[in-house]
C-alpha positions in Angstrom: 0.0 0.0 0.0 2.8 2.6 1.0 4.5 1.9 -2.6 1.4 2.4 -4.4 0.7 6.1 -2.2 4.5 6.7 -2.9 3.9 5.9 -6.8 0.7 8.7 -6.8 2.6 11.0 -5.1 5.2 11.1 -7.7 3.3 11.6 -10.5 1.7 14.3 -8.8 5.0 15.8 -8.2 6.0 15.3 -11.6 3.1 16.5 -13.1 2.9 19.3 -11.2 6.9 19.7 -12.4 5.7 19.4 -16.1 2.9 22.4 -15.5 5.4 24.5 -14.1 7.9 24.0 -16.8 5.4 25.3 -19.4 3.7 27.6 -17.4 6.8 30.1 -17.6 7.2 30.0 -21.1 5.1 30.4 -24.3 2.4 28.3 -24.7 3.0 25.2 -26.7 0.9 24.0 -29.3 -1.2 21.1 -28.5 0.3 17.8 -29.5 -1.3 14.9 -31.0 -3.0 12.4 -29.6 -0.9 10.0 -29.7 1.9 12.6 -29.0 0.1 13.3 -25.6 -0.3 9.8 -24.7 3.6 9.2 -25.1 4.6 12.5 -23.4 2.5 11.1 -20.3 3.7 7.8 -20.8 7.3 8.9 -20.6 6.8 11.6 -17.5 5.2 8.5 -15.9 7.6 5.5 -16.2 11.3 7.4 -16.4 13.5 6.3 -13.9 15.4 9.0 -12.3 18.2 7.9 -14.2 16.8 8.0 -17.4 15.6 11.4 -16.8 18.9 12.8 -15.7 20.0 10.9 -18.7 17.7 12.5 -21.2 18.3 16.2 -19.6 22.2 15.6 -20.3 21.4 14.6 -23.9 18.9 18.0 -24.5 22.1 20.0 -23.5 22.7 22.7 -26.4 26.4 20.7 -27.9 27.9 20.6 -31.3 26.9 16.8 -31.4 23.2 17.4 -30.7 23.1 14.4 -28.6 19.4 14.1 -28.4 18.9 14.1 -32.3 21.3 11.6 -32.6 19.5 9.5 -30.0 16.2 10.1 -32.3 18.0 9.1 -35.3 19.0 5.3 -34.0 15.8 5.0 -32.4 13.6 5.4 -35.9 16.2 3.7 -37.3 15.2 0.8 -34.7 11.9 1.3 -35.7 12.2 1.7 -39.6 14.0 -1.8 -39.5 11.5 -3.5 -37.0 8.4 -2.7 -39.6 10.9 -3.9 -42.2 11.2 -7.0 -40.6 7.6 -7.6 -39.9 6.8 -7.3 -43.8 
């Protein structure tokens, strides 16, 4: 019982993180449906780890980290629907 209270607060917390990011700044535009249920998803299920992993990457570099990181993961994906043809 205590994880599952520990698990609501968190998503509280980060929710509440995830309206406070946005709130300061222009609003976005909406994202898709599908958009929103992966963006939810994500701020859900990342480990601490991951997120700290994923703020690193977003850093403004030369190497663009983050697009590189999109790149092999459609690449993944491109050769996965490849596969199941």
């Amino acid at each position: 019982m205590k994880t599952e209270e520990r698990e609501r607060e968190r998503e509280r917390e980060r929710h509440t993180a995830a309206e406070e990011a946005t709130s300061d700044e222009t609003p976005e535009p909406p994202l898709l449906d599908d958009q929103e249920e992966a963006y939810r998803y994500l701020l859900g299920t990342l480990s601490s780890a991951q997120r700290d992993a994923l703020l690193v990457l977003s850093l403004d570099s030369p190497a663009d980290a983050l697009d590189q990181l999109l790149t092999v993961l459609w690449g993944e994906f491109e050769r996965e629907q490849r596969r199941r043809r």
